[in-house]
Rosetta silent file (secondary structure, phi, psi, omega in degrees, C-alpha in Angstrom):
SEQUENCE: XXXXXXXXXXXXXXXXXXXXXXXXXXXXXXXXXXXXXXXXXXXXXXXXXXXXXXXXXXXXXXXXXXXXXXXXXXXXXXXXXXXXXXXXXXXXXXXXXXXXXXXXXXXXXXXXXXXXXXXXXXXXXXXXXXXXXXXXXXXXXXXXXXXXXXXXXXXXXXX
SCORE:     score description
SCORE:     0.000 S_00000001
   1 L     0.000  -51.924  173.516   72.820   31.481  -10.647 S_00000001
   2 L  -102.026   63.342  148.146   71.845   34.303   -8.011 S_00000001
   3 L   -89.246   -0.030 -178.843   68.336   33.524   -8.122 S_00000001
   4 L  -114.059   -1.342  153.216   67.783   32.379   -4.557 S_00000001
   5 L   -87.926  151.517 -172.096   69.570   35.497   -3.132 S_00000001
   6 L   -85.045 -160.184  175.640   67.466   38.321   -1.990 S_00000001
   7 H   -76.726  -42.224 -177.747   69.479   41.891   -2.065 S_00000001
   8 H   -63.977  -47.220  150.414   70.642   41.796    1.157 S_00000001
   9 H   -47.035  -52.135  169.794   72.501   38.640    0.802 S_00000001
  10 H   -56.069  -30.160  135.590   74.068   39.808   -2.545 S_00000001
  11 H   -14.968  -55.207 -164.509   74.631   43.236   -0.516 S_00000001
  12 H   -98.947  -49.632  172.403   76.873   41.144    1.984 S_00000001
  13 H   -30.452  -54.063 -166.124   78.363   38.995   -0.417 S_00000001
  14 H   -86.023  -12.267  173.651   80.007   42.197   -2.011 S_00000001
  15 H   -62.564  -72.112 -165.851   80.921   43.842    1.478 S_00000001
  16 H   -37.295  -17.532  178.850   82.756   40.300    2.186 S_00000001
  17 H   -79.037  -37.207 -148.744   84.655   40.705   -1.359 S_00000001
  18 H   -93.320    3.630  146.728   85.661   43.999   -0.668 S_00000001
  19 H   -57.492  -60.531  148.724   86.886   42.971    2.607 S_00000001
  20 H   -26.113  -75.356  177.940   88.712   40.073    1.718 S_00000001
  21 L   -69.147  -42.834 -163.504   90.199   42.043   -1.835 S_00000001
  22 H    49.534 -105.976  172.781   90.154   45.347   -0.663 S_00000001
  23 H   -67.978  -44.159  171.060   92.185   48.053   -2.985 S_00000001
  24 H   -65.876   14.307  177.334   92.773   45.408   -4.970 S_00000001
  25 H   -87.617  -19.020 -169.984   88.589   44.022   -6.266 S_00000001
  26 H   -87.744  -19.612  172.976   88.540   46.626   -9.168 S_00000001
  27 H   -71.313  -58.594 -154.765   92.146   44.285  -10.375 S_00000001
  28 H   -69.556  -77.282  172.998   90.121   41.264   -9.649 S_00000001
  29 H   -29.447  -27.332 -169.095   86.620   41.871  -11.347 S_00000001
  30 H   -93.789  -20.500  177.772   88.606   43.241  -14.547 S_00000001
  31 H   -98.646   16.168  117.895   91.011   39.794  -14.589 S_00000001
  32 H   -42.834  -42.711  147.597   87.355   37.685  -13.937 S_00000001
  33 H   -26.541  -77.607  160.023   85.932   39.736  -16.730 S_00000001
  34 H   -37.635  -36.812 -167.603   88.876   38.937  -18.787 S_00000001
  35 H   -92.947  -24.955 -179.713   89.166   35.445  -18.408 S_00000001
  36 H   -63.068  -41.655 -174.309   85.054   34.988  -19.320 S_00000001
  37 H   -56.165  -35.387  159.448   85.781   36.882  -22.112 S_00000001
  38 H   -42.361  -77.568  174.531   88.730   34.458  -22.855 S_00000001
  39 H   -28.427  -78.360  173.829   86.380   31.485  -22.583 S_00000001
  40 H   -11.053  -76.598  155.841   83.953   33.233  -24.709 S_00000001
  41 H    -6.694 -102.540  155.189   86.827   33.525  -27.181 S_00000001
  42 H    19.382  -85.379 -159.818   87.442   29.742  -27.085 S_00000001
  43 H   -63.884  -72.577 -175.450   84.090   28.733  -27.123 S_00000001
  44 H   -52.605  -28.964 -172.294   83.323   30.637  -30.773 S_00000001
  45 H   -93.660  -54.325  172.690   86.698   29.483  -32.626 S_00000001
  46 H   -58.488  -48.828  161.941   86.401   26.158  -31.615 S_00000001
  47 H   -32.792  -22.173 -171.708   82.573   26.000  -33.006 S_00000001
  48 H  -100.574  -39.626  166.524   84.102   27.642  -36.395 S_00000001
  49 H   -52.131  -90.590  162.701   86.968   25.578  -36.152 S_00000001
  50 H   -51.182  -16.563  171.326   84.453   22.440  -36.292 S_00000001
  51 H   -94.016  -11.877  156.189   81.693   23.864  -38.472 S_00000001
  52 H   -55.665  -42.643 -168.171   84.896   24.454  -41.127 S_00000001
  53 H   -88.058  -39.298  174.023   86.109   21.070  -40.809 S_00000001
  54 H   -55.161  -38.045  179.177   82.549   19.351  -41.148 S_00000001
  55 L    83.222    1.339 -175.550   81.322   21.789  -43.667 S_00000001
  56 L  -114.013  177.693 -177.163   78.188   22.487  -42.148 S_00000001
  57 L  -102.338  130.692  173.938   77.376   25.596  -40.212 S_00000001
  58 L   -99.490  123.751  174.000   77.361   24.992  -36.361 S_00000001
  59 L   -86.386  175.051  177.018   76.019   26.772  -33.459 S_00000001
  60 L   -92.967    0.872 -179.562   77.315   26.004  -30.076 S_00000001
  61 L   -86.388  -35.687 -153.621   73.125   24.810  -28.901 S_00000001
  62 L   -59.402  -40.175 -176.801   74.200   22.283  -31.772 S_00000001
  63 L   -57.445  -14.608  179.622   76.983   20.574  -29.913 S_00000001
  64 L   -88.608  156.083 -154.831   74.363   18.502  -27.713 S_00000001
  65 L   -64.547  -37.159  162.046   74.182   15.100  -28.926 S_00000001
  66 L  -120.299   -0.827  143.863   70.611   15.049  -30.010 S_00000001
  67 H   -35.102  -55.530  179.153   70.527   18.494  -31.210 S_00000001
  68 H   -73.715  -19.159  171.984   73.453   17.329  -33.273 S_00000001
  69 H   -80.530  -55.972 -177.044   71.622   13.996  -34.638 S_00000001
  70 H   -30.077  -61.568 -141.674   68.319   16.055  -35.450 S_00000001
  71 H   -82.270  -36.982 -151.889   70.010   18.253  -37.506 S_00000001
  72 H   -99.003  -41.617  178.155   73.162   16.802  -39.259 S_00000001
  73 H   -85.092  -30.041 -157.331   71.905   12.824  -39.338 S_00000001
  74 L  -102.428  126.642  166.710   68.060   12.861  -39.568 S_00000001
  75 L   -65.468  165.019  145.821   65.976   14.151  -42.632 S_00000001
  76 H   -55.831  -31.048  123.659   63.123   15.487  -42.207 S_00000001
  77 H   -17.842  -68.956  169.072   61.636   12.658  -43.142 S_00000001
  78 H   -94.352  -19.082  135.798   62.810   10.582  -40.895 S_00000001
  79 H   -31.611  -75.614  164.831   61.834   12.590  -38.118 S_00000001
  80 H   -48.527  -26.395 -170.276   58.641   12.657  -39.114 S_00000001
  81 H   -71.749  -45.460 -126.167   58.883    8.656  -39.419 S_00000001
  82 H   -94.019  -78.629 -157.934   60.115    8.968  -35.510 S_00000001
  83 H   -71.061    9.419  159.789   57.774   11.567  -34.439 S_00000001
  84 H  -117.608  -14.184  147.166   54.203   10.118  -35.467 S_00000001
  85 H   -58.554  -25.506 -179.526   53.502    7.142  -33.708 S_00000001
  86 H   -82.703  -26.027  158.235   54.230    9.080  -30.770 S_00000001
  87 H   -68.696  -11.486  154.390   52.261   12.049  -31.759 S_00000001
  88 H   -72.769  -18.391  176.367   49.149    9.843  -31.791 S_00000001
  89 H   -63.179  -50.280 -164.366   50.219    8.822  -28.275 S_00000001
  90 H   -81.957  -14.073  177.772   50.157   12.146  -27.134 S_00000001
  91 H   -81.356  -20.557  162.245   47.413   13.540  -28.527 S_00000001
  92 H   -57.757  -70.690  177.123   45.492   10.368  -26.706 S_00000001
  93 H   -30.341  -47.946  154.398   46.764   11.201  -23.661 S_00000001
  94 H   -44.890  -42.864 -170.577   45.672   14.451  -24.020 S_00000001
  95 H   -89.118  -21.806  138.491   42.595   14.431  -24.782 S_00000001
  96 H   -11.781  -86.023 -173.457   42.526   11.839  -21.942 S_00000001
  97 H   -73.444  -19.909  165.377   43.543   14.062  -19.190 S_00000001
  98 H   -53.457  -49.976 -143.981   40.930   17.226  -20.481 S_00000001
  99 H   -74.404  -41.135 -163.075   38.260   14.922  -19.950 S_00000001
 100 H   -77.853   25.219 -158.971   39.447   14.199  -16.397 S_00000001
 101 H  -113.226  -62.003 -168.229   40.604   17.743  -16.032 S_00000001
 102 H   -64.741  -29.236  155.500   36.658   18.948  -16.777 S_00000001
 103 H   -44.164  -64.305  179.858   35.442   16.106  -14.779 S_00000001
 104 H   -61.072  -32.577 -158.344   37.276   16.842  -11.968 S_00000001
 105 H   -93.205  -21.061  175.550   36.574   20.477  -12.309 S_00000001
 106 H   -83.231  -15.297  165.341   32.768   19.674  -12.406 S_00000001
 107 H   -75.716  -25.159 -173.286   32.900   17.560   -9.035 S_00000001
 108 H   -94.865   11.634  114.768   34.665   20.383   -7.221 S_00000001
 109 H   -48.572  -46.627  167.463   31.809   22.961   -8.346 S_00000001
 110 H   -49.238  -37.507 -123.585   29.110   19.906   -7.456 S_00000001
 111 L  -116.358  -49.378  171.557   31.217   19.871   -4.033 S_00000001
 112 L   -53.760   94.431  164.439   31.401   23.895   -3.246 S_00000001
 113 H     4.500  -84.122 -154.871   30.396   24.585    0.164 S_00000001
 114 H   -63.457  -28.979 -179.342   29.795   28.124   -0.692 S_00000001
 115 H   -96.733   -9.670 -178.551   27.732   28.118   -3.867 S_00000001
 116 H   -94.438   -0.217  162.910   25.596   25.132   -3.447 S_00000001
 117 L   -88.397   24.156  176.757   24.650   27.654    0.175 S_00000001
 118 L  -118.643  -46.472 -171.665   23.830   30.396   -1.781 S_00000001
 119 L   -62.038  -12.086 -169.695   21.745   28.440   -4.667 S_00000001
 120 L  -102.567  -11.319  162.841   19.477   26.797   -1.777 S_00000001
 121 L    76.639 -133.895  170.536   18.297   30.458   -0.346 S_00000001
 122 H   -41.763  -18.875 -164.276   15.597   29.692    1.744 S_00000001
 123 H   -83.988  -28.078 -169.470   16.379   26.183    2.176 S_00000001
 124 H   -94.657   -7.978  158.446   19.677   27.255    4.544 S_00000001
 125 H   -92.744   -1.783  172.455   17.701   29.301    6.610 S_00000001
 126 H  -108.450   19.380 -173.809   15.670   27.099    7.516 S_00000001
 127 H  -109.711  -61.410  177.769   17.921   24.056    7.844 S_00000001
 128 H   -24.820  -41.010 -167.213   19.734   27.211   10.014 S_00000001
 129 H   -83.226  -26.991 -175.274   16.406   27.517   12.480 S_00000001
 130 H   -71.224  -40.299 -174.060   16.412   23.519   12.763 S_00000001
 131 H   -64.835  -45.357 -163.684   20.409   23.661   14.019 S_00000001
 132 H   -46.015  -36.986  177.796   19.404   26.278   16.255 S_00000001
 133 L   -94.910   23.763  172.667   17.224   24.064   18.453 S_00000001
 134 L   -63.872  -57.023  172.003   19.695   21.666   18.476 S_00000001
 135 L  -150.207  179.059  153.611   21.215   22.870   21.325 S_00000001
 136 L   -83.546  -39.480 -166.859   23.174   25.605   22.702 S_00000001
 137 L   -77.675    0.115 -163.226   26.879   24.665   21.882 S_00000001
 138 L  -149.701 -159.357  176.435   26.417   22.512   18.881 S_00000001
 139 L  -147.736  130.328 -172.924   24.037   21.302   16.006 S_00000001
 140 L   -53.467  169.014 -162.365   22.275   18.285   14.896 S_00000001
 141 L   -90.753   91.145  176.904   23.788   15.821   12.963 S_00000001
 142 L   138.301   40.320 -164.427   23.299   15.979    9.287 S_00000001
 143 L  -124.860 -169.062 -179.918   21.521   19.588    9.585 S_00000001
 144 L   -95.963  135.681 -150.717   23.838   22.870    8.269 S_00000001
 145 L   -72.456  152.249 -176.063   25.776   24.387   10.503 S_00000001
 146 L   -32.853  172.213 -151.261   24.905   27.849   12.248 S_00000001
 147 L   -67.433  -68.669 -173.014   24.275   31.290   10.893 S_00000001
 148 L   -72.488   -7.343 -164.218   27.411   32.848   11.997 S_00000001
 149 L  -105.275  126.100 -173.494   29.867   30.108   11.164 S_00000001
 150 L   -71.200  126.356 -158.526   31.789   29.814    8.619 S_00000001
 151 L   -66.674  173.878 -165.886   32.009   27.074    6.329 S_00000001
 152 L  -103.344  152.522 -173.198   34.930   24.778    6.197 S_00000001
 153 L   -76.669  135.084 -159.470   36.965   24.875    2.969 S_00000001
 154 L  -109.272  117.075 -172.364   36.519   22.317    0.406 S_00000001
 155 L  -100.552   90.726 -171.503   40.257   21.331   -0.754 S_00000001
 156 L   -90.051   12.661  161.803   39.890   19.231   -3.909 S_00000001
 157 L   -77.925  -15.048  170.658   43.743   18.123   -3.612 S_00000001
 158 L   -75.893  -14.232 -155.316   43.020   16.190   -0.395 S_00000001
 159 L   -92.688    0.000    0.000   40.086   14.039   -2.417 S_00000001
């Protein structure tokens, strides 16, 4: 609930209560307190109240609708009856998306700037001495770019 405020906002939050409440926020927090507790309350007799009348034992995660089919309508059995054509789907799928995961992971190693300039050695200084006489400001076209410059970043979410 306060996971998007930093401190400082929650910090301000509670100056504005105790502005607003003043002598009166330690009365307020203890009837806020109260009334969750209240809820709580509630919340547990009616679950007991319905897992008496039903005969089964209920949790309150139980009460959603296919939580409550899983447990109370469907054997285990038929769950499994449910749940295995679809487990062959997904395990297709899966094995599906590795291969393109490892595919993918072997073009952007083929593709990397920095390591296929390290593995050629010799070869980038001397593709280096050929840019050099390109000119002064620039470099020929297909040779590797200068000494000093750094390469441009190979992004393999833009391909």
């Amino acid at each position: 609930m306060f996971e998007n405020l930093n401190w400082w906002e929650i910090g301000a939050l509670l100056l504005v209560a105790l502005l607003i409440f003043g002598d009166r926020l330690p009365n307020v927090i203890s009837d806020g307190l109260r009334m969750l507790r209240n809820l709580r309350d509630m919340a547990r007799n009616a679950t007991g109240d319905l897992s008496r009348e039903l005969g089964t034992d209920i949790q309150l995660e139980d009460l959603h609708p296919k939580a409550f089919i899983r447990k109370h309508l469907l054997s285990e059995e038929d769950e499994e009856a449910i749940r295995k054509p679809l487990q062959g789907t997904y395990d297709k799928i899966r094995s599906d998306l590795t291969d393109v995961q490892r595919e993918f992971g072997e073009v952007a190693s083929a593709a990397d700037i920095r390591a296929s300039a390290a593995s050629t050695g010799a070869a980038g200084s001397t593709a280096a001495g050929v840019s050099g006489s390109a000119g002064a400001g620039g470099s020929a076209a297909g040779s590797a770019p200068p000494v000093g410059a750094q390469p441009r970043a190979f992004d393999a979410d833009a391909t």
